[in-house]
C-alpha positions in Angstrom: -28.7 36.5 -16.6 -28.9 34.1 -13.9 -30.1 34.9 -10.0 -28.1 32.9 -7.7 -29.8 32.5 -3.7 -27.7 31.1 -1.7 -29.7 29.4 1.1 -28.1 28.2 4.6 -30.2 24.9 6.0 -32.6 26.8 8.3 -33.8 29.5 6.0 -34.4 26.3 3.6 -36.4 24.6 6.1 -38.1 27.9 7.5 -39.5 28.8 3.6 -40.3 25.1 3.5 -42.1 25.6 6.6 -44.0 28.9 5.1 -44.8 27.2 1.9 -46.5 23.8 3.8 -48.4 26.1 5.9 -49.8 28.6 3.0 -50.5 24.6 1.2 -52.2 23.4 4.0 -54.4 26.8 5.1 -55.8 29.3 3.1 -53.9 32.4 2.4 -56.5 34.7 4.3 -55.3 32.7 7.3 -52.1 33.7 7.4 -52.4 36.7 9.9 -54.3 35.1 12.4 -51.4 32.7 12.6 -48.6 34.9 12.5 -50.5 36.9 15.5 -51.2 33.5 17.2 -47.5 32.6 17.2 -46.1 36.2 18.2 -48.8 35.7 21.2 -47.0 32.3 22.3 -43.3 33.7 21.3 -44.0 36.6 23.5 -45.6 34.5 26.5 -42.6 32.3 26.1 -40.3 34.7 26.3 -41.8 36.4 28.8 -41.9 33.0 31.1 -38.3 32.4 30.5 -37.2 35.9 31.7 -39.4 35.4 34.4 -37.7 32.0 35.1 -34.1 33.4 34.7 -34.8 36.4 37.2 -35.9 33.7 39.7 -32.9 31.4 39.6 -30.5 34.6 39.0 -32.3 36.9 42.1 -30.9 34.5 44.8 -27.4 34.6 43.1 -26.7 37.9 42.9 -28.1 39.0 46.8 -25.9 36.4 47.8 -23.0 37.8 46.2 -23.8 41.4 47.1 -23.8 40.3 50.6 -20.3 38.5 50.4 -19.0 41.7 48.6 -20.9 43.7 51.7 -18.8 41.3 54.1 -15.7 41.6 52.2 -15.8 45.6 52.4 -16.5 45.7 56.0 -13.8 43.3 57.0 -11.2 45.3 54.9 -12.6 48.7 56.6 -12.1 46.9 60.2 -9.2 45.7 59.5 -8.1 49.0 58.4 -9.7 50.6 61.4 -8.1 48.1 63.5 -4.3 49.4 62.1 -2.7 51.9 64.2 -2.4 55.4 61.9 1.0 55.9 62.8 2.0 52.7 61.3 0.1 53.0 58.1 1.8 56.1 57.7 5.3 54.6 58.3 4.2 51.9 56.0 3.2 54.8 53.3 6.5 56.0 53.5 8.3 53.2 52.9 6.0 53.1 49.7 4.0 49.4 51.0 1.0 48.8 49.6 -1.2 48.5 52.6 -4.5 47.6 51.0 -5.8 44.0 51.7 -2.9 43.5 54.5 -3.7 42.6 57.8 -1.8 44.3 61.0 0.8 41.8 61.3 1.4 41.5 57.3 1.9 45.6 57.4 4.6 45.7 60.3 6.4 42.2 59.1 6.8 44.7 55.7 7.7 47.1 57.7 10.6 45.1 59.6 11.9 44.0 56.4 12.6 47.2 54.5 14.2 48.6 57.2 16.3 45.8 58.0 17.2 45.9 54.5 18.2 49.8 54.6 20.5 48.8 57.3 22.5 46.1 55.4 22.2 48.1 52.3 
Protein backbone atom coordinates (compact mmCIF):
# COMPACT_ATOMS: atom_id res chain seq x y z
CA UNK A 1 0.00 0.00 0.00
CA UNK A 2 1.39 3.11 -0.89
CA UNK A 3 0.50 6.84 0.81
CA UNK A 4 0.56 9.39 -1.80
CA UNK A 5 0.84 13.52 -0.26
CA UNK A 6 0.46 15.67 -2.66
CA UNK A 7 2.29 18.86 -1.57
CA UNK A 8 1.69 22.40 -3.36
CA UNK A 9 5.11 24.71 -3.26
CA UNK A 10 4.32 26.64 -0.07
CA UNK A 11 3.26 23.86 2.26
CA UNK A 12 6.73 22.26 0.92
CA UNK A 13 8.63 25.23 1.94
CA UNK A 14 6.48 25.97 5.21
CA UNK A 15 7.30 22.04 6.58
CA UNK A 16 10.84 22.82 5.26
CA UNK A 17 10.67 25.79 7.25
CA UNK A 18 9.29 23.70 10.51
CA UNK A 19 11.79 21.09 10.11
CA UNK A 20 15.06 23.74 9.96
CA UNK A 21 13.72 25.40 12.92
CA UNK A 22 12.99 22.16 15.15
CA UNK A 23 17.10 21.29 13.59
CA UNK A 24 18.33 24.41 14.61
CA UNK A 25 16.43 24.87 18.35
CA UNK A 26 15.56 22.46 20.69
CA UNK A 27 12.20 20.91 20.63
CA UNK A 28 11.23 22.35 24.18
CA UNK A 29 11.59 25.67 22.25
CA UNK A 30 9.03 25.39 20.07
CA UNK A 31 6.12 27.09 22.07
CA UNK A 32 7.88 30.01 23.03
CA UNK A 33 8.33 30.64 19.33
CA UNK A 34 5.04 29.86 18.12
CA UNK A 35 3.73 32.40 20.98
CA UNK A 36 6.49 34.90 19.93
CA UNK A 37 5.35 34.84 16.26
CA UNK A 38 1.42 34.93 17.08
CA UNK A 39 2.56 38.14 19.31
CA UNK A 40 4.09 39.80 16.05
CA UNK A 41 1.30 38.34 13.54
CA UNK A 42 -1.21 39.87 15.88
CA UNK A 43 0.64 43.38 16.36
CA UNK A 44 1.02 43.30 12.59
CA UNK A 45 -2.26 42.82 11.91
CA UNK A 46 -3.37 44.92 14.22
CA UNK A 47 -1.08 47.92 12.69
CA UNK A 48 -2.37 47.30 9.31
CA UNK A 49 -6.11 47.57 10.28
CA UNK A 50 -5.14 50.42 12.01
CA UNK A 51 -3.40 51.75 8.85
CA UNK A 52 -6.30 50.85 6.56
CA UNK A 53 -8.99 52.66 8.87
CA UNK A 54 -6.76 55.76 8.53
CA UNK A 55 -6.41 55.96 4.81
CA UNK A 56 -10.20 54.56 4.38
CA UNK A 57 -11.82 57.17 7.32
CA UNK A 58 -11.19 60.26 5.08
CA UNK A 59 -12.74 58.30 2.00
CA UNK A 60 -15.73 57.33 3.18
CA UNK A 61 -16.81 60.98 5.22
CA UNK A 62 -16.01 62.40 2.02
CA UNK A 63 -18.38 60.30 0.19
CA UNK A 64 -21.11 60.43 2.75
CA UNK A 65 -21.03 64.11 2.44
CA UNK A 66 -21.31 64.08 -1.49
CA UNK A 67 -24.16 61.55 -0.99
CA UNK A 68 -25.50 64.24 1.87
CA UNK A 69 -25.23 66.94 -0.97
CA UNK A 70 -26.69 64.85 -3.67
CA UNK A 71 -29.94 64.15 -1.46
CA UNK A 72 -30.50 67.63 -0.57
CA UNK A 73 -30.12 69.04 -3.99
CA UNK A 74 -32.64 66.32 -5.31
CA UNK A 75 -35.09 67.27 -2.24
CA UNK A 76 -34.71 71.14 -3.42
CA UNK A 77 -35.11 70.58 -6.51
CA UNK A 78 -38.12 68.73 -5.84
CA UNK A 79 -39.31 71.30 -3.42
CA UNK A 80 -38.50 73.82 -5.93
CA UNK A 81 -41.31 72.00 -8.58
CA UNK A 82 -44.65 73.32 -8.48
CA UNK A 83 -47.14 70.33 -7.05
CA UNK A 84 -49.50 70.80 -9.63
CA UNK A 85 -47.10 70.05 -12.30
CA UNK A 86 -45.64 66.97 -10.66
CA UNK A 87 -49.01 65.81 -10.59
CA UNK A 88 -49.68 66.45 -14.30
CA UNK A 89 -46.36 64.92 -14.96
CA UNK A 90 -47.63 61.76 -12.73
CA UNK A 91 -50.39 61.42 -14.88
CA UNK A 92 -48.91 61.40 -17.97
CA UNK A 93 -46.88 58.39 -16.25
CA UNK A 94 -43.12 60.70 -16.34
CA UNK A 95 -40.77 59.66 -14.26
CA UNK A 96 -39.98 62.70 -12.28
CA UNK A 97 -37.15 61.63 -10.14
CA UNK A 98 -33.73 63.23 -10.80
CA UNK A 99 -35.43 65.81 -13.35
CA UNK A 100 -35.04 69.27 -12.89
CA UNK A 101 -38.19 71.94 -13.43
CA UNK A 102 -37.51 72.60 -16.93
CA UNK A 103 -36.66 68.81 -17.82
CA UNK A 104 -40.37 67.93 -16.16
CA UNK A 105 -42.45 70.48 -18.24
CA UNK A 106 -40.27 70.05 -21.63
CA UNK A 107 -41.74 66.12 -20.93
CA UNK A 108 -44.65 67.51 -20.30
CA UNK A 109 -44.95 69.62 -23.65
CA UNK A 110 -43.98 66.70 -25.58
CA UNK A 111 -46.50 64.04 -24.59
CA UNK A 112 -49.17 66.26 -25.04
CA UNK A 113 -48.12 67.54 -28.22
CA UNK A 114 -47.88 64.12 -29.23
CA UNK A 115 -51.66 63.24 -27.95
CA UNK A 116 -52.63 65.96 -30.33
CA UNK A 117 -51.02 64.56 -33.57
CA UNK A 118 -51.84 61.15 -32.41
Amino acid sequence: MHIYLILDEQTGLLLFLFFLVLIAWKPEMLPTIARELGKWYNWARKSLDDFLREINEPIYEARSEVMRTINETRQSVMNDVDPDILRIARALNIDVRGKTKQEIMSEILRRLGEGKSG
